[in-house]
Structures are given as C-alpha cells and as structure tokens.
N, C-alpha and C positions, 0 to 999 in steps of 0.2 A: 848756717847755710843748708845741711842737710836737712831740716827741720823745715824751711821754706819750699826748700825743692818737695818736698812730700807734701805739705799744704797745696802747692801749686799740683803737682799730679790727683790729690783727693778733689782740689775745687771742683775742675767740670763732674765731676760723679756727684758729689756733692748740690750741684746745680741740677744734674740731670733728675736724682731723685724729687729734687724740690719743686720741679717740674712737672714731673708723674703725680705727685700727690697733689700738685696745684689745676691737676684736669678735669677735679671731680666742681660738680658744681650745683645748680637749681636754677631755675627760670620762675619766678613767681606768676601764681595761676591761680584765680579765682577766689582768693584769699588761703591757698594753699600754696605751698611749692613742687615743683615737678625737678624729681631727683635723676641726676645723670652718674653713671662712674665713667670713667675711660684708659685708656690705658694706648702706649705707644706715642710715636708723630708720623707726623703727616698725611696725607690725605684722610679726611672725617667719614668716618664710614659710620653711619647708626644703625645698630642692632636693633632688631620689633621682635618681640617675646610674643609666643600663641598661648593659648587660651581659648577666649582672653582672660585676666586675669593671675594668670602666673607671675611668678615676679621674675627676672630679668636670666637669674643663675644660672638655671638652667641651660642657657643658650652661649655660654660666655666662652665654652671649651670648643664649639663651633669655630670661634672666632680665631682658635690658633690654628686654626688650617688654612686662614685667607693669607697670601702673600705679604712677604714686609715692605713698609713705607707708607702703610696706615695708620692712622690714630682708630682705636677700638672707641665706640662712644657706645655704652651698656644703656639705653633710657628704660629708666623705672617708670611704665606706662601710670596714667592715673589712675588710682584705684588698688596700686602695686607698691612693694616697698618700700621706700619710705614716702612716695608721693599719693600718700592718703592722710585728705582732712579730717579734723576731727569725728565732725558726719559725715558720711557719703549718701549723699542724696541720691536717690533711683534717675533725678532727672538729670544730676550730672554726668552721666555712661551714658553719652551718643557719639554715634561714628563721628559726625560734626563737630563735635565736641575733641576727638579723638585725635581728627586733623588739624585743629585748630592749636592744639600743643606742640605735632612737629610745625607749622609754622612759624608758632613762638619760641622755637628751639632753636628754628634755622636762623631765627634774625637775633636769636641769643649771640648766637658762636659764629656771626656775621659773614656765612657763607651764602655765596646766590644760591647755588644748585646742592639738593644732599643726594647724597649713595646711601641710599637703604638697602637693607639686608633684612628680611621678615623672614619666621621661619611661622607656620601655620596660621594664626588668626593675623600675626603679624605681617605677614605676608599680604593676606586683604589691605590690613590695616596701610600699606606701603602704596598699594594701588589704589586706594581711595584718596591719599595725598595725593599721588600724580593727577587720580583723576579731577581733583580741585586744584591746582597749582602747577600744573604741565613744565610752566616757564622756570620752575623752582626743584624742577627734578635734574640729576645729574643722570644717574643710574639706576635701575631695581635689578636687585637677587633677588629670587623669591622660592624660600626654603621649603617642597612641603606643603604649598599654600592651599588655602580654601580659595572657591572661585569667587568670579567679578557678580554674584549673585548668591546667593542662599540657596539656588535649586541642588548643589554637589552634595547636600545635609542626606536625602532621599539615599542616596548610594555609598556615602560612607557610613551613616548607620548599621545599616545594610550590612555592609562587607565585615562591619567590626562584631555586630551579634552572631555572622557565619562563623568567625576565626575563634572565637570563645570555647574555652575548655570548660568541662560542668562544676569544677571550679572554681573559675574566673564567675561565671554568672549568680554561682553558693554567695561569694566573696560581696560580690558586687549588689545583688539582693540585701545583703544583712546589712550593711552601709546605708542604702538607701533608704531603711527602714527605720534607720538608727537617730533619726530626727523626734520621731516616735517615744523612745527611750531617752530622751532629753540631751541626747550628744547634737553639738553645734551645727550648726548647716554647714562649716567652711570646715570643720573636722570630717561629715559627714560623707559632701562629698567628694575631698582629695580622696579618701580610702574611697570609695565607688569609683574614681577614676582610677586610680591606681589598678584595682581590681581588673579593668579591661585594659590597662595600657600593656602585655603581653602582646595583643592584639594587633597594634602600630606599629608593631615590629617582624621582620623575615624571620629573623634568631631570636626563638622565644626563651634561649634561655639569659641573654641580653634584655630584650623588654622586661624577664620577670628581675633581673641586678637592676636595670633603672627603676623599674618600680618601689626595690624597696631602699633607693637613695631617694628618693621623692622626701622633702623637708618640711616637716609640719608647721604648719601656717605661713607656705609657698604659695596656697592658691587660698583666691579671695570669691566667694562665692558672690557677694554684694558689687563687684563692677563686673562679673560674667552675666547672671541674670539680666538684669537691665537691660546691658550692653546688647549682648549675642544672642536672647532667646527675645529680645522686647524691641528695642530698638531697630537692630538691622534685618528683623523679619520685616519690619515694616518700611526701612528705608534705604536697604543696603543693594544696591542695582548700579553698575559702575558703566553699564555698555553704552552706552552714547559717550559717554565722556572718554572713554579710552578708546572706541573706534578710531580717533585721530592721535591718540597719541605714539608718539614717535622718538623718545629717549630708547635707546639699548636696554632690554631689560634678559636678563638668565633666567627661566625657569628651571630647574633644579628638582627631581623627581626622580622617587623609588620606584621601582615597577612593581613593587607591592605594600605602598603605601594604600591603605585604607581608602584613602579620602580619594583614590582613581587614577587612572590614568586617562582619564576624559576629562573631568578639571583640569589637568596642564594643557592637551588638547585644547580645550573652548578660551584659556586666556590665550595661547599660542595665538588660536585665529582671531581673536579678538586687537591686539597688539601686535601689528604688524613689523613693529621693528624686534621681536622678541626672539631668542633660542633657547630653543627646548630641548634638555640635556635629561636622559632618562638614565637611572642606575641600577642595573640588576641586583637581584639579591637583597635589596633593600626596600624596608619601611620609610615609616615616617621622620626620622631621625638618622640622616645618612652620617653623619659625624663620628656616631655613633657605630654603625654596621660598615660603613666602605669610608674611609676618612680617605683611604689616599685617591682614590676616583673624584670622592669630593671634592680636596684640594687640588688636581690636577684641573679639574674643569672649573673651579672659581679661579683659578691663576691662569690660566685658558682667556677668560671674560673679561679678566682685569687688564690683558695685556703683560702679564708678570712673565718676565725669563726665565 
C-alpha cells in the first residue's frame, strides 16, 4: 500500500516533467528544421533573439521576470542553433523569409494569434510579423528594439563609437583585422562585438561581465550578413503596414540604450495602440541593469496581479 501511495504522489511530477521535456520541438523548413525549446504552461509566449544571428541563450534569463501562466517558447531563429542547414545559403536570410518561419510556427503549435517578445533585432523581427499577418498577432513586447526601418542604424552607431573606451576600440580594431590573420569570420567578429558590447550598457562594469560570458560560436556571421546588412537595407520599411495596426504592443526602453530614445519614439507614433515604458539607468539589456522595473512593467502589460 505504501508503495502505491508514493507511485500515486510521484505520478503527476512524473507526468509534469514528461511534459516539460515533451515542449521542445521543430517545424520542418526548407529541407531543414527550425528548432524551438520551451519551458512552463500556459499561455505561448515566443521569445525573438537580436542580432541577428545570436542564438536564442542569451535572452532565455529575460524570460524569468515575465509573470507565471506562460509557456516560455525559446525559437532558435534560422541560421541559429540548431536550426541551421547543412549550407546556409546567403539567399535564404530575408526578412520574408524570416516571417515566413513564425507563421509556420504559429500553425505548428496551432494557435490563432502569438505574443511575441523580441528583444533588439528580434524586436523588428516581431513587427515585421504583425506587419505581414496583423490578424495572427495576439501581443508585441518589444525589448530594446531596432526601428520599423533601418534609418535608427545612423544614431546608434553613433552613440556606440561615442561610449567607447581606447580600449574597447584597441580590442575591437585587432578583431576585425583578425580575418586577415586567417581566424574565422564568425570567431572574428563575436570578439569585435564583444569588444563594444560595454558600450550597450549604463553599468560598464555589467556590459564588460556580459561580454566575457558571450559563448563561442553563439553568433553566426553567415545569417547576420545577408540578413541585416543585405537584405533589410534593401527591404526592411514596415510603415505603411503598421500605420493601422492595432494589437497592444509594450515598447520597453532604456534611456541609455545605444540604439535611442527616438526609435521607441517613432514606433510609439507609428502604432497607435502601443505603450511606451522608458527605464532609467539602463542600456540595452534591462534584464540585466533593472530586472525588477523590468518585471514590474511586463506584468503591468500582461495584466498579471
């Protein structure tokens, strides 16, 4: 009897875990697969990683400051983690391309509408779905974000060569050069990003500890190029398309993130159903500098007690 009663109190735990490990999945894609992990229940929130390029990790400690009664859904973008084909073709990294994967994801995991959460390219990446698929948006967070165009590139340049210690630019020089010297492109330039990533941050002594958790062959140089310096120079423009849209969206914003306080500004007025939650003291990674501001204002958004 005692032996049943203990099988009966392990079963649900038993089921629960079977569960959690039964969330991971793929959606087959182009004659590859696109890798998802997830974690929790209930309502499907999907994480968009920036770059682009990165692979997902990074953004995954973000996600335990969002209120409970979500499911975490981590998507390994393509080009990313494990959802990279044998060859990655330069022509398969387009924005198009890009939405065309959270579509095939939504009708994976057979919900109408997703709750995206994008924190920097990710964030475009989340408004370029709505602005193709409006009827198939539930929610946008948007971490961080680059703008509904490419012009924000001009001013977070900018701001990130002004915050630079002699340094950070020593560091960040020898990297780039380092292609030269026959070290890989995708070794090359994680350490060149690294080198300025101090930069995207309030507390540089935070940005320089993230910098040197940065995990090698985390970033993928061959779906960034393409993608973000080829592709969405040429076709990445979302304002017509988001002028009507009208799902809830959080903008989410450091007041000393790099990439401005005018990007949140111009999607703010661009989307009118949007709020725009600014954080002091904070870079590009508030999760990171202010977690509990952070949490307080995504469980603000969500409706969360």
């Amino acid at each position: 009897m005692r032996l049943l009663t203990m099988f009966r109190l392990a079963f649900p735990l038993l089921s629960a875990v079977a569960l959690l490990q039964a969330q991971d999945g793929a959606v087959p894609c182009e004659g590859f697969s696109l890798h998802y992990r997830s974690e929790g229940a209930g309502t499907p929130i999907i994480f968009l990683s920036g770059g682009p390029g990165f692979d997902v990790d990074y953004f995954i400690p973000a996600a335990r400051l969002f209120p409970a009664g979500y499911r975490h859904i981590f998507l390994e973008q393509r080009g990313t983690g494990r959802s990279r084909p044998a060859t990655l073709a330069p022509e398969m990294m387009t924005v198009a391309k890009m939405v065309a994967d959270l579509e095939a994801l939504r009708i994976h995991l057979k919900l109408d509408r997703l709750l995206l959460a994008g924190h920097s390219w990710g964030g475009m990446l989340a408004m370029a779905y709505a602005a193709a698929h409006p009827n198939h948006v539930d929610r946008l967070i948007l971490i961080g974000s680059g703008g509904h165009t490419m012009k924000f590139i001009e001013w977070f340049l900018k701001n990130i060569e002004a915050r630079l210690h002699a340094e950070d630019r020593e560091a960040r020089d020898y990297w780039t050069a380092a292609v030269k010297r026959g070290v890989s492109l995708d070794k090359a330039m994680s350490e060149s990003i690294a080198a300025i990533v101090p930069a995207y941050f309030f507390d540089r002594g935070k940005g320089l500890a993230f910098a040197a958790s940065m995990a090698d062959g985390a970033f993928h140089s061959d779906s960034y190029i393409p993608l973000f310096t080829q592709d969405a120079v040429r076709n990445y423009d979302l304002r017509a398309s988001l002028a009507t849209f009208s799902r809830p969206t959080l903008i989410l914003h450091g007041h000393q993130d790099p990439i401005g306080d005018k990007t949140a500004e111009d999607i703010h007025a661009l989307i009118r159903s949007s709020t725009l939650r600014y954080i002091n003291e904070c870079g590009h990674f508030p999760w990171l500098e202010q977690p509990g501001q952070m949490r307080a204002i995504v469980s603000e958004f969500l409706g969360a007690k």
